[in-house]
Each structure stands twice: as C-alpha cells, then as structure tokens.
N, C-alpha and C positions, 0 to 999 in steps of 0.2 A: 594424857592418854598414852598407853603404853603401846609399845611398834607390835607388830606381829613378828613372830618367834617363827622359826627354821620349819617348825609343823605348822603354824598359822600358813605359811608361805605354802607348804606342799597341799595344804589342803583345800587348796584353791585352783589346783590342777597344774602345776610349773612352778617351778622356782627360777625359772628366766624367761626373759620374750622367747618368744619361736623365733624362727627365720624370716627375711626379710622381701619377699617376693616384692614386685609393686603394688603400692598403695591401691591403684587405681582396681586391680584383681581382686583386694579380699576387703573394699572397706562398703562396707552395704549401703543399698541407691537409698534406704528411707531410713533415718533416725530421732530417735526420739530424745529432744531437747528438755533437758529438766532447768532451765530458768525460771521456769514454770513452779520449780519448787522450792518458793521464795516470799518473801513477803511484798516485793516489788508490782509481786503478780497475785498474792494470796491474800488472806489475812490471817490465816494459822497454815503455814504448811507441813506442820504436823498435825494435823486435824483433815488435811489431803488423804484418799485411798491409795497415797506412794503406793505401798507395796502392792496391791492390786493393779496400779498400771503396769508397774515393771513386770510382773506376771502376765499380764495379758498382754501386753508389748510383743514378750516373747513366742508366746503361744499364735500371734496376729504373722507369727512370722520377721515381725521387727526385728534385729538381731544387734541392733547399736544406738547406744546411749552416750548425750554429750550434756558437760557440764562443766562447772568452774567454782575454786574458791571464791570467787566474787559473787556465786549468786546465792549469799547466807545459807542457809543448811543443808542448799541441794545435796554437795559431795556427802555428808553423810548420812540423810534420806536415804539418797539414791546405791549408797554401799551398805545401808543397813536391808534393805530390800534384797539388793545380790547378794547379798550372805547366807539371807534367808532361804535363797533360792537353791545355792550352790551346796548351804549343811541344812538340807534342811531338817527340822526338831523333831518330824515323824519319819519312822521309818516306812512310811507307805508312799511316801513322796520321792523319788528318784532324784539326783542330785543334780542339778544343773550344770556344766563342765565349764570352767572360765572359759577355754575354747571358743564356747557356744557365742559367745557374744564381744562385739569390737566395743571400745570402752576411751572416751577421746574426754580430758580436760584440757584446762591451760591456768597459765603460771603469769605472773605479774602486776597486776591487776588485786590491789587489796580492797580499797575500798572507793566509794564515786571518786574522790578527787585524789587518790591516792595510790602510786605505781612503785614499784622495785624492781626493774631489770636486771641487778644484778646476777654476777653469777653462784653466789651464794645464797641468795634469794631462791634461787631460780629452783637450784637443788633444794633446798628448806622445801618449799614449795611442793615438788614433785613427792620428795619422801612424804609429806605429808597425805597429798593427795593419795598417796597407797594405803597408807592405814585407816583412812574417812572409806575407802572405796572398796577394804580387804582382797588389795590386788598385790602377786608382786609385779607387774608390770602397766604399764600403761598403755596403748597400740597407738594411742597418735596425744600430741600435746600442742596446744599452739602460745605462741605469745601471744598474752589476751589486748584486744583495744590498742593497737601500736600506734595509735593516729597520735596518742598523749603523750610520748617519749620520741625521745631524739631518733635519729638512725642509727647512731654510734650505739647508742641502747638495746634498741631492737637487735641491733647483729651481734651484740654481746652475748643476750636473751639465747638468741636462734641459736652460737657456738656452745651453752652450756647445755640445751639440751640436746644436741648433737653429740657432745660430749658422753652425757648422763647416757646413749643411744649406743653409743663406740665400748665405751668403760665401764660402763657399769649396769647396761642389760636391764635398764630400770623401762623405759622408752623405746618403742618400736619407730617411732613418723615421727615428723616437726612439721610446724606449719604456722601461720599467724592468722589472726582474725583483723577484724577491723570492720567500721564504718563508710570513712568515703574511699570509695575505689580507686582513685588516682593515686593515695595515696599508700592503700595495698601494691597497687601496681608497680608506683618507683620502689618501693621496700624490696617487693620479691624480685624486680631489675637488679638492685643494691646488692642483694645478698646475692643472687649470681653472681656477679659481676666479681665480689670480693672474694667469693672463697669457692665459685667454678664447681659448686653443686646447688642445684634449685630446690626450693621448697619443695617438699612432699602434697605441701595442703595449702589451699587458699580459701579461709570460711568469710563468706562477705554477708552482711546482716541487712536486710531492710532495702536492700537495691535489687530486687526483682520482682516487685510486688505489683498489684494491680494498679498500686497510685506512684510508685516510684522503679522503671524500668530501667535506671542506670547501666546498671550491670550486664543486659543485654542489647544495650544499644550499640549501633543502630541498626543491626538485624529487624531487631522485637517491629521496627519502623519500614520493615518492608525495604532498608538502603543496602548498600554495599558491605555485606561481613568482614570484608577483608578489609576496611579504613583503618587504616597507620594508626590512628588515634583510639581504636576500639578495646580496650578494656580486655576482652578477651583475646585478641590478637596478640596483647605486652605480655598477658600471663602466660600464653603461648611461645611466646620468643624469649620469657626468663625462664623458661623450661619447667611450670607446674605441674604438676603429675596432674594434683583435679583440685577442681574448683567447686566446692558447695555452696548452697543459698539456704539463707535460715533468716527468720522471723519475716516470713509471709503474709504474715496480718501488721508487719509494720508495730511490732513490739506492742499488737493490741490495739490498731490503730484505727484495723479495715474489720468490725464485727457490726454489729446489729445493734447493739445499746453502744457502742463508740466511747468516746474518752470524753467528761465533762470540758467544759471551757476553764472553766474554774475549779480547784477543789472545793468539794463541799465544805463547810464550817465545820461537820465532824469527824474529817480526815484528817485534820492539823493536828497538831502536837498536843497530846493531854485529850484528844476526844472521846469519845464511846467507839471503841470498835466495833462495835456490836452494828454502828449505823454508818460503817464506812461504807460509801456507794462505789468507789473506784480507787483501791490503790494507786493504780497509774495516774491519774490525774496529779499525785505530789510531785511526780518525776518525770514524765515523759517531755521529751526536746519539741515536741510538736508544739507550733503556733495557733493560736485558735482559731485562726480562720483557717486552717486545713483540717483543724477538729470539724469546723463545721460542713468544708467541702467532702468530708471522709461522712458525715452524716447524713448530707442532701445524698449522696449515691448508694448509703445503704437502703433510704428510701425507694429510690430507682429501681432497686434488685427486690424489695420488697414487692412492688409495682408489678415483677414480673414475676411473683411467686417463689421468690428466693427469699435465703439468708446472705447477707453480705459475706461472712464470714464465709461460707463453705463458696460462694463464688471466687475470693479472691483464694482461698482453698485451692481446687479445682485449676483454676486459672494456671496458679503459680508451678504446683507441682507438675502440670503436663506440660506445662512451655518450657522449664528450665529441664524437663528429662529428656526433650526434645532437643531444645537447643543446647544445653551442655556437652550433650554426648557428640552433637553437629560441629561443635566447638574445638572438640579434639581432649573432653576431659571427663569420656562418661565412665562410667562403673558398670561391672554385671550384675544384671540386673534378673537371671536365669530363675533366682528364686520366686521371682512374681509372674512368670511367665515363660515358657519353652518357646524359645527362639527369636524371643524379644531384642538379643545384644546389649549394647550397652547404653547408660542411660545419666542423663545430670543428678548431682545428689543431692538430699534436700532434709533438713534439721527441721523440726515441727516440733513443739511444743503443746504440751493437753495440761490440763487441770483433773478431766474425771473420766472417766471409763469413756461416757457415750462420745464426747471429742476426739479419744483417740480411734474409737470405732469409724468413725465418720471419716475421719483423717483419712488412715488406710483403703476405708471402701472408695473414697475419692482418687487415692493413690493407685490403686488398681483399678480402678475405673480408667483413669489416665492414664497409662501403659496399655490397654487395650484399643484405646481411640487413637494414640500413634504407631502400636506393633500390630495390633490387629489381632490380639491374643482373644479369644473366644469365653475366656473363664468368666468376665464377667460385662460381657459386651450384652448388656440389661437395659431396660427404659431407663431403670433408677440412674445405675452411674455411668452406665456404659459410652459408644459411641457418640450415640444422641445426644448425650447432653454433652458432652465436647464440644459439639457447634453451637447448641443453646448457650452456654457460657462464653465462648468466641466471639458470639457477636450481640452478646449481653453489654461486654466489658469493650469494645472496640466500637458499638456504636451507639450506647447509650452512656457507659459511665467513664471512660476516657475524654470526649467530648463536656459532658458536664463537669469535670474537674478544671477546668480550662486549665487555668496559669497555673493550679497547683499539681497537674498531672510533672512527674521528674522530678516535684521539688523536694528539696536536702534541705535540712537545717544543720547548722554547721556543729562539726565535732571536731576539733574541743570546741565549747562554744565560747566566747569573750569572756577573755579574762581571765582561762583557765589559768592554775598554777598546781602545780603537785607538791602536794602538801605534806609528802614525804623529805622530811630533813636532810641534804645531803649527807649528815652525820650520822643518820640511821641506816644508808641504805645500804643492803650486806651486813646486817646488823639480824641476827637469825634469832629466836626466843629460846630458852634455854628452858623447854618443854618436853626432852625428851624425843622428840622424834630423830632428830641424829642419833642419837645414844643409841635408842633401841635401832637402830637402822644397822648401826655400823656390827652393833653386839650380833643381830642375825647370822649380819656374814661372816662371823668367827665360830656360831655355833653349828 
C-alpha cells in the first residue's frame, strides 16, 4: 500500500499534530470502539454499515473513534469510512475536518499470541496506522495488552511513542491498555517512577462492568475511596491525566442471547459461516459457568422488562462518569450538556445503527440522572430509569451472581508464550510504508 503524499497529508486538514493542551480538556467523555469491526465480533465486517456508523457516530455528536491493528480490518474499515467523510466524492456533502474528531490506536499487539514492543516496531506500526486511517497524525496511542510483555518492554514501547510525540509530530497522547488492573497500575507506577512523566491515558477493559467492578472498587461497595490499595488512588499518585473503561458488556459477555458454553460445531474450523451462532464463543476467556451466571441475570433483567445489554449499558456508563470524574480523571463533558462538568470516559463498541443509537440515548440519559441536565430527563432514559437500573443490578442481579460477581479470568492465561521469535522482533516488512513515510517528508 503506498504512504500518503505531502497533498494526501494536507488534505486531511494538518500536516502535523496541533498543540498539546491536556488530555483530559480535549479528549471526548463517549467513544466509539471499532473492535467491533472484526471478525472476533462479526462474521463479514465488511458486510457491517461501517461507514454509516462512523457517520451517524458523528452526527450523534460522538466525536472519537478507537481502534487497533489487532482487531483485523477495523484500522482500515474505520479510515476508509473517515476519508469518506473528510473528501467526500460529492460536492453537496461538506467535508468533515480531521479537527472534527479525536482518533486513538495502539501499537504492539500483532496477533492473539503474538507482541513486538520494540522500538522499531513500534514506529512500523504507527506509520502504518496513518496510512489504514488517512491521518497524518494520531491524538492518543496506547501500548496495546501490556499484561503479555515484560516491564522493560512496556517502557520501551511507551519511550518510542513519546519519542514518535517529541520528533516527529506523528503522536499527540501515550497511554497503555490492559486487562488486570494491578497490573496497569504498577506499569503506570513504573513508568513514572522511571522517566518523572506519567501516562497521558489508562484504557482498562472489562473491569467496570455490571458483573466485574474491579476498577471501581471499593467505592462501587459503598467503602472507603481513599484505600492505599484502590486502583484509582495508584493511578492517581502515578500522575494519570484519565482513566477510561471500555468493553461494558464484558467483550459481549453481559447481552441478552450471551455467549454459548461451547462452540457450536459450525463455528470451527471449515464450517458454514453462514450458520455461525457466536463468534465469541471461539475465543472468549470466560469459563462456562460465568457464561451461565451472565445468562441466569440476563433472565432477571428480562423478568423486569429489560434487556441485559442495555442494563449493564446504562449501568456502566453513569457510574463510571460519575465516578471517574469523583476520581480526579473526568473529561468535559459540555457537549452533552451545559453545566454538567466533567465526566469518566467510556469506549462502546456497536455493530449497527440502532446499538449505537441506543448507546448514546442511554449515555445522555446518564448524564442527566447525575448533572441534572433537563435535555433528556424522559420516562424512556431519563432520571427514572437511573434508579430502576440502580436497584435492578444492586438488588437482584449483583446478589444472583454470587461468587461470580468481580471475577477475572486470568490474562495471559496458562501457558502463555509469545510467539514472536526474538529474532524477528524489530524486524519491520519491507512494504513500503517507511519508504513512503520518509519520501513525504522530503516532498
């Protein structure tokens, strides 16, 4: 694939990042997560209305999109979509300004059992991500999954896109992702500690969910916020600017039809895709007996006239913009509401129009039940149902999960190995995307 050229670059609104205000000022309270735009999650995700969500995303007012080369074709789904937007092929359609919208990958991370931190990689990676994404810059990038690589890796990781941020204006934020929170937590200690600047970003996945509250605990529990041991207190004292939550359904966990126990026999290897009942059931870490405790409560919520999905929906989004922001790590949140302040940020993932529609109307709904914004304080999402969801999930389906309510399955899980050769890593494909990178900045 050939780079984009000096005019591909202007024509996306910059030929460099902007300026560097904090993170927490300009990076928006609700984004929409394209993992979703994958086979992990799909079964054609070119066969997905991509470009119709990234349009109505925008128009919903959404303003930020996250993604990664690990989740197969999203980056260039998701940058074929924004190009569309930014030139678009009629002139009746007004051009969308790269401006308009914050645009967050990550690097490291090739494939399930396979990483490259290095710092060669690391750039590979980024330049890549620009030309899948028709961006010349990126506004925030994290090291993807650090739980699977060493520390010395991770801080490697973190100094080349800091680097890539200083020199070369490719990178606006750094940040890491991860799985179990303790182990974000020493990582972003580490990286203070060593180089006496703190992450920009801490994206933690699957721990603030209606079946797994890690990441807020043990406020979420009614205890003492400020315990030495709290997850948000360490983030806090290794100086994170903010701290987001993403995959609120538990990577698909907490919905209505839930995740088989078993794959089907025609989801293996050589089936009919045509009669695949659940992707996720090839891959998902969950154990089947929380498959089936995440099904007995979507019952529950059925019981009461719900969808599981849009309860732990619901749920998630107003308690994390609630408490993130209580935290010391919310964002503004101004454009969903005049006088709201600030607010926890939160990564959602849709498949079709009416999911992401829903998402948002629950999202505003939930800003209105903790700021008291009037815009859509409605039967549907408004106040009211804040407390019907409150004490949906705190006294029916928190109690029926008993011993599975908090529980982790472990990441890496036994036995992992990365199956990246020492011999390869720092070992970049000689595809042209340096070439055309470097050719750019000489034209």
């Amino acid at each position: 694939m050939a780079g984009p050229s000096k005019a591909d670059l202007s024509s996306t609104g910059a030929e460099s990042a902007p300026s560097r205000p904090p993170l927490h000022t300009v990076l928006p309270p609700l984004i929409l997560g394209t993992a979703t735009f994958n086979t992990q999650y799909v079964v054609d995700p070119h066969a997905m209305p991509y470009r119709d969500i990234v349009a109505r995303t925008l128009s919903l007012g959404v303003n930020g999109f996250d993604t990664s080369p690990y989740y197969g074709p999203s980056e260039t789904l998701l940058g074929a979509a924004l190009d569309g937007l930014m030139n678009p092929a009629s002139s009746d359609s007004a051009p969308v300004p790269r401006s308009n919208f914050f645009l967050i990958t990550k690097a490291g991370r090739i494939i399930l059992d396979e990483f490259d931190y290095s710092p060669s990689w690391v750039r590979y990676s980024v330049l890549r991500s620009l030309q899948r994404l028709h961006t010349p810059y990126l506004d925030l990038v994290y090291m993807h999954d650090v739980e699977f690589v060493s520390p010395a890796e991770v801080l490697a990781g973190v100094r080349e896109l800091r680097r890539l941020r200083d020199e070369e204006g490719v990178v606006r934020y750094v940040g890491i992702s991860g799985f179990p929170v303790d182990v974000l937590c020493s990582l972003a200690e580490m990286i203070y500690a060593e180089t006496g600047e703190p992450l920009d970003a801490v994206l933690s996945y699957g721990h603030f969910t209606v079946q797994n509250r890690r990441l807020g605990l043990p406020t979420i529990d009614g205890k003492d916020e400020s315990a030495e041991g709290s997850p948000l207190v360490r983030f806090k004292k290794a100086g994170v600017d903010v701290v987001l939550n993403a995959s609120i359904l538990g990577m698909g966990l907490l919905t209505s039809r839930g995740i088989p126990v078993d794959p089907p026999a025609s989801s293996v290897s050589g089936g009919d895709a045509s009669k695949i009942i659940s992707p996720l059931a090839q891959w998902h870490p969950s154990p089947p007996e929380l498959r089936l405790a995440c099904k007995h409560i979507a019952g529950l919520a059925a019981a009461a006239g719900e969808r599981l999905e849009s309860v732990a929906i619901r749920w998630s989004l107003a308690e994390w913009a609630r408490l993130g922001a209580a935290a010391g790590f919310g964002v503004d949140s101004s454009a969903f509401g005049a006088g709201l302040g600030k607010v926890g940020a939160t990564v959602c993932g849709v498949s079709t129009i009416s999911e992401l529609e829903e998402t948002v109307a629950e999202w505003r709904g939930g800003l209105s039940s903790i700021g008291g914004a009037a815009e859509t304080a409605d039967a549907v999402y408004g106040p009211r149902r804040q407390d019907k969801v409150l004490s949906l999930v705190r006294d029916e389906l928190w109690p029926a999960l008993g011993p599975w309510l908090d529980f982790v399955w472990d990441s890496p899980g036994p036995g992992f190995v990365n199956t990246r050769r020492e011999s390869d890593r720092g070992v970049v494909p000689d595809d042209g995307v340096v070439a055309a990178y470097e050719r750019s900045k000489q034209s």
